[in-house]
Backbone bond lengths (Angstrom), bond angles and torsions (degrees), N, CA, C in turn:
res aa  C-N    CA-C-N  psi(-1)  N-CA   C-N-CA  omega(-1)  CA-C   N-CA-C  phi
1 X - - - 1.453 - - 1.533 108.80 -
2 X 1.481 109.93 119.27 1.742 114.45 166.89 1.574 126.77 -65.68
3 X 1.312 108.97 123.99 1.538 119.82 163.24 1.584 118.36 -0.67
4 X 1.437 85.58 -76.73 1.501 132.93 155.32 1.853 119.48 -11.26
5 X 1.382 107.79 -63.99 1.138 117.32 174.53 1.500 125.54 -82.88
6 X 1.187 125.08 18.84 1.497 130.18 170.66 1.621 100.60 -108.98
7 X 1.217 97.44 137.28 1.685 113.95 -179.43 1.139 134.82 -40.97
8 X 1.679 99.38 -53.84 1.173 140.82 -162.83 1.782 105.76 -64.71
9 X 1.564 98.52 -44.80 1.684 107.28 -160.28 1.740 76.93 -73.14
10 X 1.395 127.65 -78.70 1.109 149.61 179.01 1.790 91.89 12.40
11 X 1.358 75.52 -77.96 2.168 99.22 -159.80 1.779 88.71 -55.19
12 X 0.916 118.42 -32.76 1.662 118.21 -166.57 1.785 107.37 -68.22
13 X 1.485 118.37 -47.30 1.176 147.37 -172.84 1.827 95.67 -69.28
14 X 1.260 108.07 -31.24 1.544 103.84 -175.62 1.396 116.44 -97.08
15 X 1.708 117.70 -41.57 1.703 117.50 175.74 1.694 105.41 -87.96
16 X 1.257 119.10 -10.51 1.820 119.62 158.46 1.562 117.93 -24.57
17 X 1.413 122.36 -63.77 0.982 123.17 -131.18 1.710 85.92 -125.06
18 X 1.021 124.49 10.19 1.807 132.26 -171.69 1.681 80.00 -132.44
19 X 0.767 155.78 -13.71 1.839 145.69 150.37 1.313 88.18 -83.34
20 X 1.416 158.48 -107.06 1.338 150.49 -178.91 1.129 96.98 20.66
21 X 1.581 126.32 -113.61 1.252 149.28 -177.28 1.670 108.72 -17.80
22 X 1.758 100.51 -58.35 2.013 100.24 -165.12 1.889 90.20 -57.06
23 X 1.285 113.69 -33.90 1.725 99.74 -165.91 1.197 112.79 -90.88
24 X 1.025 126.07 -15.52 1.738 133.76 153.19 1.684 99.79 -35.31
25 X 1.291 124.80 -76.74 1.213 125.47 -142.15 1.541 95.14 -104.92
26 X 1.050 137.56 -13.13 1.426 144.27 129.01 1.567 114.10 -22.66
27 X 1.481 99.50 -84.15 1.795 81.50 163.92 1.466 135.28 -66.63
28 X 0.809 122.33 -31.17 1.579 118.48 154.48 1.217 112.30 -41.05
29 X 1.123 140.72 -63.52 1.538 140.49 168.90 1.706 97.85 -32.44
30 X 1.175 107.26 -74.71 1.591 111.62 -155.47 1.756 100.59 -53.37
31 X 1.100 135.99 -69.68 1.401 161.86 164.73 1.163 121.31 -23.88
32 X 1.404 128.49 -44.81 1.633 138.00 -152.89 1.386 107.35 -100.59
33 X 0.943 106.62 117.60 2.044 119.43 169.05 1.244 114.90 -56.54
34 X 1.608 119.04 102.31 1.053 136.48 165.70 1.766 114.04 -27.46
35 X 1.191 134.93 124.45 1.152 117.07 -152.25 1.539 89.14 -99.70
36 X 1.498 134.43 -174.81 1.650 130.12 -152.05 1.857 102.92 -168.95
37 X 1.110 116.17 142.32 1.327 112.81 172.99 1.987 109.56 -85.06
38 X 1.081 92.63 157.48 1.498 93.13 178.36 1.341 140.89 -68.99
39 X 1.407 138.51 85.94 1.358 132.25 -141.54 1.633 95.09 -83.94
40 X 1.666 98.93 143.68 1.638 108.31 175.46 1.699 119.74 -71.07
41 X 1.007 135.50 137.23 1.194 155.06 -132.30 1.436 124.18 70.60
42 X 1.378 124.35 -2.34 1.647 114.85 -151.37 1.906 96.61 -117.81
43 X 1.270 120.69 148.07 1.272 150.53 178.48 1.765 109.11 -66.83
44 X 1.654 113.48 129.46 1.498 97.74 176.67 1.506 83.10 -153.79
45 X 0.942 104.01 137.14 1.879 136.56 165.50 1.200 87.38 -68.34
46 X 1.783 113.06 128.20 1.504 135.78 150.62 1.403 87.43 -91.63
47 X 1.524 101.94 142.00 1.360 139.64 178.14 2.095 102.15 -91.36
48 X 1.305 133.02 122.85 1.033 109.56 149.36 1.664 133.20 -75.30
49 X 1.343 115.04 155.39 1.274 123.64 170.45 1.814 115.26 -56.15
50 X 1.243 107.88 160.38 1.669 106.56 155.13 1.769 129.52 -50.03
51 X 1.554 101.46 -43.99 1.326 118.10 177.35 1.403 111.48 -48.86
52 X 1.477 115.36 -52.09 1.186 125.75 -165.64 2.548 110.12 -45.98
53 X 1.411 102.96 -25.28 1.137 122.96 -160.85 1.736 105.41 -69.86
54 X 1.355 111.09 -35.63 1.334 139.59 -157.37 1.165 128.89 -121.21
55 X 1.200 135.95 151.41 1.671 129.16 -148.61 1.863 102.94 -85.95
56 X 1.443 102.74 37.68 1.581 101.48 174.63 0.994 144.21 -65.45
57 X 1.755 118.59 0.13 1.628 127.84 -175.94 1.162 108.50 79.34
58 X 1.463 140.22 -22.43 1.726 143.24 -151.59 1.386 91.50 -125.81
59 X 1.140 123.35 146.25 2.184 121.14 129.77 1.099 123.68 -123.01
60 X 1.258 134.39 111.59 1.936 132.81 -166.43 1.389 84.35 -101.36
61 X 1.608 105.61 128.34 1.651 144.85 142.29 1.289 115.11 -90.20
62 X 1.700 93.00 113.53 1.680 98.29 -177.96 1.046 125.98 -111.96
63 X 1.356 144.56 130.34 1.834 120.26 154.44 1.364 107.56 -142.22
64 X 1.153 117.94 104.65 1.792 129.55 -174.90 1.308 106.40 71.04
65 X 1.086 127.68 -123.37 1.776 140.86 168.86 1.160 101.70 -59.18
66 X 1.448 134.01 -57.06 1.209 136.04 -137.30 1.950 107.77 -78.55
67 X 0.992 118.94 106.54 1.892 122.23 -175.68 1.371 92.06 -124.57
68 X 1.440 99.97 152.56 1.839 141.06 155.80 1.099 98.63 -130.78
69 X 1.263 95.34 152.18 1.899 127.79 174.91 1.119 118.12 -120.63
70 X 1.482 139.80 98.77 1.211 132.21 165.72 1.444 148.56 -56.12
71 X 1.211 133.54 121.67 1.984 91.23 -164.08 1.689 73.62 -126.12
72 X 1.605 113.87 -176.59 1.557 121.39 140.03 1.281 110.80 -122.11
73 X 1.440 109.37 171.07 1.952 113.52 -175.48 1.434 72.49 -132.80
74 X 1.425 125.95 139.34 1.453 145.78 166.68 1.465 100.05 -90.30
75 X 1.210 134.67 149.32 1.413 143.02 174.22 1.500 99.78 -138.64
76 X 1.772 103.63 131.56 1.151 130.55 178.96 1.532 115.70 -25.93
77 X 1.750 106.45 -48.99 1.567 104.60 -158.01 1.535 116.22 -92.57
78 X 1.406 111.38 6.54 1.191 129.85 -178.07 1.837 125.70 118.79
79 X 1.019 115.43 166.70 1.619 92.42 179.74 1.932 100.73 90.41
80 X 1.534 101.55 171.01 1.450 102.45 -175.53 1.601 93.55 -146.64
81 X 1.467 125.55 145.89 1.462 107.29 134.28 1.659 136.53 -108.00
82 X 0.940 100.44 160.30 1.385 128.99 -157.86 1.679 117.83 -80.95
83 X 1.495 132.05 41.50 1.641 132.99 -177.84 1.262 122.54 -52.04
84 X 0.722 125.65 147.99 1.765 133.84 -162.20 1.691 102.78 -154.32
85 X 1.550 115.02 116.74 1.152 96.55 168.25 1.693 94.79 -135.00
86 X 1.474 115.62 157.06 1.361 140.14 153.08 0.629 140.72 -110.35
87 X 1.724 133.91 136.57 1.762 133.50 169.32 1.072 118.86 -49.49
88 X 1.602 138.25 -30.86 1.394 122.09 167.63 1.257 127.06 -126.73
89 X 0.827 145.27 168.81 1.670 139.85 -143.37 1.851 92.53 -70.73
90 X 1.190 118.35 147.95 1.711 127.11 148.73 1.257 117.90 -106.09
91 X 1.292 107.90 152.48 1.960 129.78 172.17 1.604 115.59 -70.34
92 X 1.231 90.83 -28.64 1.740 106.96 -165.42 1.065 110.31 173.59
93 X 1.600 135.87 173.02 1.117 144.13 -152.18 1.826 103.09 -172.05
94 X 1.369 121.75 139.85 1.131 117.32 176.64 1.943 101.43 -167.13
95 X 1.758 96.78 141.08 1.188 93.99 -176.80 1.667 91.29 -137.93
96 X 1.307 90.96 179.85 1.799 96.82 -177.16 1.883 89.16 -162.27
97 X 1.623 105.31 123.32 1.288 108.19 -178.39 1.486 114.19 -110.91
98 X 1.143 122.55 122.75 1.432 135.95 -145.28 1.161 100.94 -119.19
99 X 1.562 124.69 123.66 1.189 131.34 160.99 1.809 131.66 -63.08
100 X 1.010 104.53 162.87 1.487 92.61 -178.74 1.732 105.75 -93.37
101 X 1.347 129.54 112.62 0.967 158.60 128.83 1.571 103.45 111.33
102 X 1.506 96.26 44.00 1.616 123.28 158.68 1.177 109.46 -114.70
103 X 1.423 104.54 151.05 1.621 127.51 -173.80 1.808 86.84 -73.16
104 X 1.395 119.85 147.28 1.374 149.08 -143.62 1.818 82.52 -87.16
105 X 1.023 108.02 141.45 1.841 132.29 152.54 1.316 105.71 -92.72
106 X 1.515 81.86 152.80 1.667 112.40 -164.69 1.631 96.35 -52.88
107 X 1.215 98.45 153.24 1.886 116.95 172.91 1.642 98.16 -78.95
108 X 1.472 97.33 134.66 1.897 97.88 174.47 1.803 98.60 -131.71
109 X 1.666 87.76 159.55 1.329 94.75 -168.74 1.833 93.64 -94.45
110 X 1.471 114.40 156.71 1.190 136.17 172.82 1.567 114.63 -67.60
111 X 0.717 156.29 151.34 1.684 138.68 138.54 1.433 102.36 -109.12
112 X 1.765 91.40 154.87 1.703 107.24 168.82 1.411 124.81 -52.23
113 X 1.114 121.25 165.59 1.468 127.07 176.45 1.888 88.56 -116.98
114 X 0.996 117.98 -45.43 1.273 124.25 -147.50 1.640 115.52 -136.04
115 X 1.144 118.59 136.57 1.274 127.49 176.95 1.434 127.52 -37.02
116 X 1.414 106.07 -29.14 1.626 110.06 -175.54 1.700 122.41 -97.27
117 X 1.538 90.94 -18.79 1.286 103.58 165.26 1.490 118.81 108.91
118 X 1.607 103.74 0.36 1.627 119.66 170.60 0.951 155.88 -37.17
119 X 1.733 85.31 -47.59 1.580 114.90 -166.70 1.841 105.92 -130.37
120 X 1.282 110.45 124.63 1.536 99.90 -163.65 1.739 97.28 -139.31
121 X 1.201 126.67 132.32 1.376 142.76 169.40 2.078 132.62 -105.68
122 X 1.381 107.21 130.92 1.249 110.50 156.71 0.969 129.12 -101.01
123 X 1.313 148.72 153.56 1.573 127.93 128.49 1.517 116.99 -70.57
124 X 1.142 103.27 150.06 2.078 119.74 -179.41 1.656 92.11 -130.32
125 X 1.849 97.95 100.03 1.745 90.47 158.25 1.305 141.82 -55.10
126 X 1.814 88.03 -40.32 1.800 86.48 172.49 1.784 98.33 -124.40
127 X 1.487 135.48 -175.77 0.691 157.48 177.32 1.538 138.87 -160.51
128 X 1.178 106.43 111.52 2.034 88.04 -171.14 1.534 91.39 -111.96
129 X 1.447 122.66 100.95 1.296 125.52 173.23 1.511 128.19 -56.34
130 X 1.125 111.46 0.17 1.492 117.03 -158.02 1.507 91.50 -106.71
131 X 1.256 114.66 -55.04 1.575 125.31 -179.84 1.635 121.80 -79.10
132 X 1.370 100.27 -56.78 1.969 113.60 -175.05 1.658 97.55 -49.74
133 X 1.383 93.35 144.79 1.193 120.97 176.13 1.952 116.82 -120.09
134 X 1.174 98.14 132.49 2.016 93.27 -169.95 1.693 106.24 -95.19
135 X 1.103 133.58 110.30 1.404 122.42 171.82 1.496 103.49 -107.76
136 X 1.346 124.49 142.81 1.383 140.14 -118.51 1.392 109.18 -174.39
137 X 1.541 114.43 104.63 1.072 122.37 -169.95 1.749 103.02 -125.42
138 X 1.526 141.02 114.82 1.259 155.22 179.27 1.671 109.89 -111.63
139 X 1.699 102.85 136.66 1.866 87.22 163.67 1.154 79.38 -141.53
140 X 1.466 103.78 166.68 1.428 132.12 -132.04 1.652 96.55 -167.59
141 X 1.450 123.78 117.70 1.586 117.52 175.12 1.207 112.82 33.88
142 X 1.474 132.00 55.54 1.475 145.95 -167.68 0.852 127.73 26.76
143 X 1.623 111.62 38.53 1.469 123.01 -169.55 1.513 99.33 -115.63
144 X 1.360 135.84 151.02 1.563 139.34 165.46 1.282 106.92 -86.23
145 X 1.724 110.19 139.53 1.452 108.59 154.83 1.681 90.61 -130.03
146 X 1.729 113.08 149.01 0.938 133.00 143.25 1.181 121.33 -106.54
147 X 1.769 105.03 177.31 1.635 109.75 167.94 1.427 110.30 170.59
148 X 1.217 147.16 165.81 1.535 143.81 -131.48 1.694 96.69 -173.15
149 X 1.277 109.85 98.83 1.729 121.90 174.18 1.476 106.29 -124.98
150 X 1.040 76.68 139.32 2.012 107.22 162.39 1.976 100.59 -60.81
151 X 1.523 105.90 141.58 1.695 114.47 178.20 1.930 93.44 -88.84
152 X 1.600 135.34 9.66 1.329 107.63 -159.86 1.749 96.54 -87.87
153 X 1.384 123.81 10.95 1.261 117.14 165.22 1.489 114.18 -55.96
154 X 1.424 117.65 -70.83 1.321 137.67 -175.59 1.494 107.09 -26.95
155 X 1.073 123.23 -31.40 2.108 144.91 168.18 1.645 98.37 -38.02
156 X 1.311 144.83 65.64 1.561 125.13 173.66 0.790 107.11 -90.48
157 X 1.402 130.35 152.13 1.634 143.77 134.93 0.964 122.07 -138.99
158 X 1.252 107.25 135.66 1.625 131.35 -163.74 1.629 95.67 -56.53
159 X 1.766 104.04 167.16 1.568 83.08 152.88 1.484 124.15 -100.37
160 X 1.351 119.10 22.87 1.456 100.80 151.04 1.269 111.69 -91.31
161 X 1.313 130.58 31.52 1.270 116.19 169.26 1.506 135.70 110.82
162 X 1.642 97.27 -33.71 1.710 112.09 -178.21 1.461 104.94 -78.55
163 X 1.200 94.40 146.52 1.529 130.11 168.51 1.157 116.55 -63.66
164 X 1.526 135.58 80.78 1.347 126.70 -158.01 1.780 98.82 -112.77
165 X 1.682 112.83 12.98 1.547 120.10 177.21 1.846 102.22 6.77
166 X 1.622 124.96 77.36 0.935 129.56 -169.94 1.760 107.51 -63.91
């Protein structure tokens, strides 16, 4: 006599995997944080990207809609600057680049590149990409974003090889 041919397994083999699924997304329902738009006055942690980890030229800061992009421009005589751009306009911009297991440097303000408020630049005299850390504070429709990245993005190389320390 086959497995197969009893009812019971049959019917079992068929509502198995349709209870699976309904309680999958069942708990998700019960469990999952209603997600929320950002109310003005209130504080939100930017999340870094993966990129940010690795010598990719880019760093994406995320939280819901709200992204920045980091880049650096290396300059010949030493020193780096520092581009920052966002999807929606900012108020201001301020970073402070912190060494690793040095007491913190002064907070500096960003300036605009651009009229709308998009695109915003520093200069960084010195930089140790391997170690420095960028903490990064933006508001946006009187809302705060922070967030706290590693500089080993700024590290490019092409893939032929050159050192293009973007």
């Amino acid at each position: 006599m086959s497995i197969l041919t009893n009812k019971h397994v049959v019917v079992a083999l068929i509502v198995t995997p349709i209870l699976a699924v309904l309680g999958y997304f069942a708990v998700d329902a019960m469990v999952s944080e209603v997600p929320h738009a950002a109310v003005a006055g209130g504080r939100y942690e930017l999340v870094e990207k993966p990129n940010c980890r690795y010598n990719s030229g880019v760093c994406g800061l995320k939280n819901g809609d709200f992204e920045l992009k980091l880049s650096t421009e290396w300059r010949e005589a030493g020193g780096a600057q520092l581009v920052m751009r966002s999807i929606f306009p900012l108020q201001g911009a301020r970073v402070a680049l912190v060494a690793e297991g040095a007491a913190e440097k002064p907070v500096q303000d960003m300036q605009r590149v651009d009229q709308h408020g998009l695109n915003w630049a520093l200069e960084l005299p010195s930089l140790a990409p391997d170690t420095d850390r960028l903490r990064i504070v933006v508001a946006a429709n009187n809302t705060v974003y922070y967030g706290d990245v590693g500089m080993k993005f700024s590290l490019y190389k092409t893939t032929f090889g050159e050192d293009f320390r973007r």
